[in-house]
PASEBA-1860 file (N, C-alpha, C; in nm, 3 decimals):
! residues 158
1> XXXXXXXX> 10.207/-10.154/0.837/10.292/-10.133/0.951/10.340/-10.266/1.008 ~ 10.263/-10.375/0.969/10.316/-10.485/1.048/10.433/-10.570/0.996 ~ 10.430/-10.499/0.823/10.559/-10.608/0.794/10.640/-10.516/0.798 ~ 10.700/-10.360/0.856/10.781/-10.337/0.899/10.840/-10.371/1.017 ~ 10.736/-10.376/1.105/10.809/-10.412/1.215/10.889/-10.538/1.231 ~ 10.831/-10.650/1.137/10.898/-10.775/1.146/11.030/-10.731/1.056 ~ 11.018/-10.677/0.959/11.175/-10.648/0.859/11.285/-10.543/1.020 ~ 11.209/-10.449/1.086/11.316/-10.374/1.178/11.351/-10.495/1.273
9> XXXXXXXX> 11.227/-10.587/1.313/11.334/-10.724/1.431/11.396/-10.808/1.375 ~ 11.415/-10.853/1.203/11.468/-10.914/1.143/11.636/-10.843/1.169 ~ 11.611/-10.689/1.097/11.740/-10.679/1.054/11.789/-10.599/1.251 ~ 11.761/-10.596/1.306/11.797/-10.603/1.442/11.863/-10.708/1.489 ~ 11.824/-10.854/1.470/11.858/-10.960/1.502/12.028/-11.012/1.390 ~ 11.974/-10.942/1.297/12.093/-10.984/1.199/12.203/-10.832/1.222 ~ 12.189/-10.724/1.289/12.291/-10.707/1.310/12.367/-10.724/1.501 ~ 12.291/-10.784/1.513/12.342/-10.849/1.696/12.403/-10.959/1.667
17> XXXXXXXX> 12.388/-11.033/1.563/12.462/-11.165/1.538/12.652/-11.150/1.442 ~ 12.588/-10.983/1.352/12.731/-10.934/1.295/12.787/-10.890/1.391 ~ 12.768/-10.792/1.471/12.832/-10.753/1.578/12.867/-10.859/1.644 ~ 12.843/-10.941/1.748/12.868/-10.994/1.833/13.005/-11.131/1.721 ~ 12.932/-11.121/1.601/13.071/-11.210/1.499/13.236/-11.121/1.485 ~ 13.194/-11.010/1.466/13.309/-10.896/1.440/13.382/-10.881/1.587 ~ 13.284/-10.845/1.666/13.372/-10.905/1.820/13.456/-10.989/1.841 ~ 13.376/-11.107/1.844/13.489/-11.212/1.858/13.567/-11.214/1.718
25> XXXXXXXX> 13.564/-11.164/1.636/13.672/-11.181/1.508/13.810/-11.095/1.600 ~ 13.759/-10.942/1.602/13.882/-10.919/1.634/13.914/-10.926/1.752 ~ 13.864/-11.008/1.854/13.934/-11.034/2.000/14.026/-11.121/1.986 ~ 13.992/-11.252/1.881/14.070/-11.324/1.848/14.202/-11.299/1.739 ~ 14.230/-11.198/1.662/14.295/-11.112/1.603/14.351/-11.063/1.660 ~ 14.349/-10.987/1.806/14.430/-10.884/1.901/14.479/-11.005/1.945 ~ 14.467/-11.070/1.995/14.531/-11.167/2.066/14.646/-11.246/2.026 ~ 14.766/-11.183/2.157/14.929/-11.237/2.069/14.943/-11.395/2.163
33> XXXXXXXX> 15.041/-11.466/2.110/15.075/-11.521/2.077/15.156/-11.568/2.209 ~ 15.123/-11.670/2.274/15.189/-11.681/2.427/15.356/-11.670/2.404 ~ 15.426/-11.642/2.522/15.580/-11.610/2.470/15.613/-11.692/2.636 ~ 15.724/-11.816/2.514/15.764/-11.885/2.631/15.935/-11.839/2.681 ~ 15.922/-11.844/2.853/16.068/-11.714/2.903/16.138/-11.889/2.974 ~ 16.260/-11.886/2.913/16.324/-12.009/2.983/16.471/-11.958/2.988 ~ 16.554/-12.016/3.086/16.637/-11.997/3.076/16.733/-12.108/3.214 ~ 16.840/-12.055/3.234/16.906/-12.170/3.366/16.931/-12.077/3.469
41> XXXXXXXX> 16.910/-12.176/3.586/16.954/-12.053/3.713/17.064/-12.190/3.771 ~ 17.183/-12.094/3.797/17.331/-12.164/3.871/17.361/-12.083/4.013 ~ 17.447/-12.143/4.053/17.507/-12.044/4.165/17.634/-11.947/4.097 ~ 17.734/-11.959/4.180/17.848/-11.827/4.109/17.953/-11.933/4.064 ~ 17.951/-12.043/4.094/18.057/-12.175/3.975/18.012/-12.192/3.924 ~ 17.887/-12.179/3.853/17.798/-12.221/3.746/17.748/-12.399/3.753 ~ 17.717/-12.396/3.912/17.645/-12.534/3.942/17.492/-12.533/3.916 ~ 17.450/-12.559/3.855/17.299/-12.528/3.867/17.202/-12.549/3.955
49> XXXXXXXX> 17.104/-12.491/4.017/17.087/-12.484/4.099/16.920/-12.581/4.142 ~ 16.886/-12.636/4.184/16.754/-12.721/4.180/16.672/-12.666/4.275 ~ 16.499/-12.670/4.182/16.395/-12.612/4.285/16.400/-12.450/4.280 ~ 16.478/-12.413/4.211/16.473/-12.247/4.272/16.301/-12.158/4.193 ~ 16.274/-12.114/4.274/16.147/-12.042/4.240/16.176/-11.957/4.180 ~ 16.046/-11.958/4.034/16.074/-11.850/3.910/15.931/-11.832/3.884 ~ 15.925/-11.647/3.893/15.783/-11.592/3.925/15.798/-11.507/3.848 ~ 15.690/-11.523/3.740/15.671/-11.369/3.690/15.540/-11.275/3.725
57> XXXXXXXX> 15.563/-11.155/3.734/15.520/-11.038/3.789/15.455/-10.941/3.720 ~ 15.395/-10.910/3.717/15.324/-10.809/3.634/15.373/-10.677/3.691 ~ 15.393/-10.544/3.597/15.453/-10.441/3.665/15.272/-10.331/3.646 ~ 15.273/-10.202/3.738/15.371/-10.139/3.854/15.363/-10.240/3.966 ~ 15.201/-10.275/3.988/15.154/-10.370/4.063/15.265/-10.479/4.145 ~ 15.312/-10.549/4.053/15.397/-10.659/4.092/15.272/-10.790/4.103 ~ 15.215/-10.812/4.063/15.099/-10.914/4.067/15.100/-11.022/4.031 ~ 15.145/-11.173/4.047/15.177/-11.279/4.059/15.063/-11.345/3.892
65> XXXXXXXX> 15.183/-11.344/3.808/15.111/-11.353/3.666/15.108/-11.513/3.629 ~ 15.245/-11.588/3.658/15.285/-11.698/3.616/15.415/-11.767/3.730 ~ 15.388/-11.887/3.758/15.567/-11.914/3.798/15.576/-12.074/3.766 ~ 15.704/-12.094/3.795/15.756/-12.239/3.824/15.865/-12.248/3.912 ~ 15.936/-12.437/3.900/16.049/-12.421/3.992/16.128/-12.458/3.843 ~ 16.266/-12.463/3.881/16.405/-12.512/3.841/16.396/-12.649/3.826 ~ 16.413/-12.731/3.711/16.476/-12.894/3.742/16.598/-12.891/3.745 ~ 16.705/-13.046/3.825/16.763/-13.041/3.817/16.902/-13.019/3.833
73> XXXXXXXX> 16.876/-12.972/3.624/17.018/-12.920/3.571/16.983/-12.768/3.545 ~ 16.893/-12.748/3.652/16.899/-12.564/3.628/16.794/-12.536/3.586 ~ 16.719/-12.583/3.447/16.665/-12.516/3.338/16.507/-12.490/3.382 ~ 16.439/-12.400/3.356/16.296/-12.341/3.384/16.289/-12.270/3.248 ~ 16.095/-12.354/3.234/16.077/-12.261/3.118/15.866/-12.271/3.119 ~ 15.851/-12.153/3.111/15.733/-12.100/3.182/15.668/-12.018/3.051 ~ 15.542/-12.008/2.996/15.455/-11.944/2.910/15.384/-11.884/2.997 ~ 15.423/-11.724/2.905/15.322/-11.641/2.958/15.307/-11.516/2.855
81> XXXXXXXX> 15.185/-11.431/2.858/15.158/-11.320/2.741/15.211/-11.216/2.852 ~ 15.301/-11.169/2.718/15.410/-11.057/2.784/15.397/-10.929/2.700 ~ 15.294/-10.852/2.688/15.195/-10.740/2.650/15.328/-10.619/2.645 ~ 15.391/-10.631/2.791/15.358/-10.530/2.886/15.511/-10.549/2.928 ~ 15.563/-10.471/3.054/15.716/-10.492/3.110/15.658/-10.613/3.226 ~ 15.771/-10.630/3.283/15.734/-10.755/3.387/15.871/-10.752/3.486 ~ 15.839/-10.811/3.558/15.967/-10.886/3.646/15.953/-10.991/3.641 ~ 16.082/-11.021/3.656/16.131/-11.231/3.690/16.194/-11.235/3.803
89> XXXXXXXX> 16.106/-11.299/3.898/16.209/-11.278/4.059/16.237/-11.444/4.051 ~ 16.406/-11.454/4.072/16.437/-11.611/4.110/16.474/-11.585/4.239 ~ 16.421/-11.708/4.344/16.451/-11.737/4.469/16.483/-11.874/4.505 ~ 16.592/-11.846/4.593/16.588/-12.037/4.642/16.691/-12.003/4.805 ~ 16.629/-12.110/4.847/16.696/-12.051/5.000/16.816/-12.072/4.981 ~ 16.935/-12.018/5.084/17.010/-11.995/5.058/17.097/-11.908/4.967 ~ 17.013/-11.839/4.878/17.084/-11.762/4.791/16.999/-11.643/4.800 ~ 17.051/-11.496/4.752/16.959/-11.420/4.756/16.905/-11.402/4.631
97> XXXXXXXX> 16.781/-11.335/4.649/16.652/-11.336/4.512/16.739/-11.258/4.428 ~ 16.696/-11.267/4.324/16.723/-11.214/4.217/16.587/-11.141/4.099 ~ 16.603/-11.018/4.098/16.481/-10.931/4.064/16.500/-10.913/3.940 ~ 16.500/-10.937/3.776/16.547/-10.895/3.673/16.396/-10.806/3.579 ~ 16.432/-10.656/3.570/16.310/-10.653/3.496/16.321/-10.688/3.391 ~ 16.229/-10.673/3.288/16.209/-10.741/3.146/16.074/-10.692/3.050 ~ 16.147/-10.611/2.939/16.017/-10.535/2.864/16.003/-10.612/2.784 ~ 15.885/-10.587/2.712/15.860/-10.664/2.595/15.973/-10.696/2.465
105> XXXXXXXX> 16.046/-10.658/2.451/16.113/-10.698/2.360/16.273/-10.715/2.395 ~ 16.282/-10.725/2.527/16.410/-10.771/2.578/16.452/-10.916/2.584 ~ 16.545/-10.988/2.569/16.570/-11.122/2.568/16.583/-11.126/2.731 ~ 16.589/-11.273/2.757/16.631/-11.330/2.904/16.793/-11.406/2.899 ~ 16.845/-11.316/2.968/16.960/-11.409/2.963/16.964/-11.558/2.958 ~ 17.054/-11.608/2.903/17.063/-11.784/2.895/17.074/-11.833/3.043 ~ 17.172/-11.763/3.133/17.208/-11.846/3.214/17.195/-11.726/3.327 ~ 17.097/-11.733/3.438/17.082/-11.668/3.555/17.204/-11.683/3.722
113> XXXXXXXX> 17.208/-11.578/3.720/17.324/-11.676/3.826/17.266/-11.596/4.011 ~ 17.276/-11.672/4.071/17.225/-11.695/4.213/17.380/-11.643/4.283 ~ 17.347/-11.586/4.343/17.495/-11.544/4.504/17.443/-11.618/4.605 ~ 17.552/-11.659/4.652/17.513/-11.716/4.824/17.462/-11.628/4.901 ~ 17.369/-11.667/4.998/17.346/-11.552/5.138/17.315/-11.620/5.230 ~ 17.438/-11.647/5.296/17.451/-11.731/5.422/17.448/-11.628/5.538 ~ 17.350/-11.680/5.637/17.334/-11.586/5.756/17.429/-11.690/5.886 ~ 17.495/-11.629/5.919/17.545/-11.698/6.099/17.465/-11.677/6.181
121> XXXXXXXX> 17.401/-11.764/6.279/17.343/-11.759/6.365/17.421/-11.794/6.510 ~ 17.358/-11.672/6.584/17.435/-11.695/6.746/17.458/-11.786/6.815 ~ 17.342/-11.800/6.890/17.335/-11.926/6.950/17.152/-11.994/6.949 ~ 17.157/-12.103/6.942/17.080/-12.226/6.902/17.026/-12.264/7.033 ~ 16.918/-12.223/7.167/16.890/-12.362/7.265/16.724/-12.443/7.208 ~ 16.736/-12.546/7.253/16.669/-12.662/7.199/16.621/-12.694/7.340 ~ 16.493/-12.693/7.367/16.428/-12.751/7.459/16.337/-12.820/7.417 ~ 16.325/-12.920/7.544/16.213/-13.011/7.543/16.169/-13.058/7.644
129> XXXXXXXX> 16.032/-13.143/7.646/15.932/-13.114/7.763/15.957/-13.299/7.812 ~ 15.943/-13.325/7.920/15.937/-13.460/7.918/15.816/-13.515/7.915 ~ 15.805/-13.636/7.907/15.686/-13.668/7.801/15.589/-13.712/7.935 ~ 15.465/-13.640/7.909/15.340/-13.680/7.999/15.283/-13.775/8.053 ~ 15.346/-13.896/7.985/15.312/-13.986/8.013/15.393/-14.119/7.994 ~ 15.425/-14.206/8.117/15.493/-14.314/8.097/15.453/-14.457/8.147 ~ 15.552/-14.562/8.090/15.526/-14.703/8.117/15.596/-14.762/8.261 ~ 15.529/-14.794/8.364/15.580/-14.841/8.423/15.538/-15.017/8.482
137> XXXXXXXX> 15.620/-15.125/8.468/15.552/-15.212/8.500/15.412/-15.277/8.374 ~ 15.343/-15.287/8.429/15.237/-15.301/8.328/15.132/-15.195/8.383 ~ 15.161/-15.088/8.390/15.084/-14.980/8.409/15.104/-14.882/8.356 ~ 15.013/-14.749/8.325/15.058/-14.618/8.212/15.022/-14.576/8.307 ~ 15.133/-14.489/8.345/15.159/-14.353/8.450/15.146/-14.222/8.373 ~ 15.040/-14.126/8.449/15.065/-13.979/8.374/15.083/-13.894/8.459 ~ 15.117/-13.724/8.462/15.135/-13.662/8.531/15.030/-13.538/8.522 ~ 14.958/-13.537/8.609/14.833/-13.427/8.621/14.890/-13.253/8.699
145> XXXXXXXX> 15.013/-13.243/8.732/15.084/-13.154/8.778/15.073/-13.020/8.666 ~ 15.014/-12.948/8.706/14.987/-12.829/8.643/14.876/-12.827/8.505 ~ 14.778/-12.926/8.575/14.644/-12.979/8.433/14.520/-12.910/8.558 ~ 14.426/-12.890/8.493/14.283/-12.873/8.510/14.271/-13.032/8.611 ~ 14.327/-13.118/8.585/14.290/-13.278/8.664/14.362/-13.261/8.769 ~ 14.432/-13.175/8.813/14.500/-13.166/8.975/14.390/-13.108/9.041 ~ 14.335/-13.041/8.995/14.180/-12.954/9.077/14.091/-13.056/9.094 ~ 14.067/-13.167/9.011/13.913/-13.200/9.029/13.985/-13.331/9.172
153> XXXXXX> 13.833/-13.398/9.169/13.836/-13.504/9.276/13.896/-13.630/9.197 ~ 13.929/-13.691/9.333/13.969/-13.803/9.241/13.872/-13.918/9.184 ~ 13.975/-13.950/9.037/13.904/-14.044/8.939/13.925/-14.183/8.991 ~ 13.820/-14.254/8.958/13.874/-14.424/8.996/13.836/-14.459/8.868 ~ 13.930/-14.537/8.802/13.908/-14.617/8.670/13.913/-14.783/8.666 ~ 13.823/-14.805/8.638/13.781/-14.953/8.636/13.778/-15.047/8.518
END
């Protein structure tokens, strides 16, 4: 009985080592082949556009898979495993986003193009506070007018 048991933990051990080999054989076998998505983003003259944010998405989710920006002369080009459908959202201020879906075996257009989306704004006021504290003479003047230090007693500084 005892040199069975060593032949059943032998061949136990030798098939945890096939298995766990055949595993990683075919994990590494399923596994495709990164797919790089590039292309140019312009405005509507076909200026190209610099900095514009390029995100890809995982679908239904929408789940932030991969991104970059734009150099430039436009061009972005980003690796990512594309299994599956996806979105490509380009953004850049001033223009509005641009949502393109994209299945696995669809090309990316060469050249992306951006619309303006300029908002008018009403009116603009700009305030400001005058400053707490000033030079007068060879002395620094401050103003305790509406501070916690208008309540207390007075300070003598030496």
């Amino acid at each position: 009985m005892g040199t069975i048991g060593k032949h059943a933990k032998a061949i136990k051990i030798i098939f945890a080592i096939l298995a766990g080999w055949i595993g990683c054989h075919t994990t590494a076998m399923g596994q495709e082949a990164p797919v790089i998505i590039q292309s140019r983003v312009t405005d509507e003259r076909k200026a190209p556009i610099e900095y514009a944010n390029v995100v890809w998405l995982s679908l239904p989710d929408s789940v932030f898979i991969q991104g970059t920006i734009s150099k430039s002369d436009g061009h972005f080009a980003m690796e990512v495993r594309r299994k599956e459908k996806g979105i490509l959202r380009i953004s850049c201020v001033g223009y509005a986003t641009l949502h393109l879906s994209v299945d696995e075996h669809q090309q990316i257009p060469e050249e992306l193009i951006l619309t303006a989306d300029t908002q008018q704004l009403g009116e603009v006021v700009v305030k400001g506070n005058p400053p707490k504290a000033h030079i007068k003479g060879s002395s620094l003047l401050t103003s305790v007018a509406g501070t916690l230090l208008k309540k207390q007693a007075r300070l003598k500084i030496c």
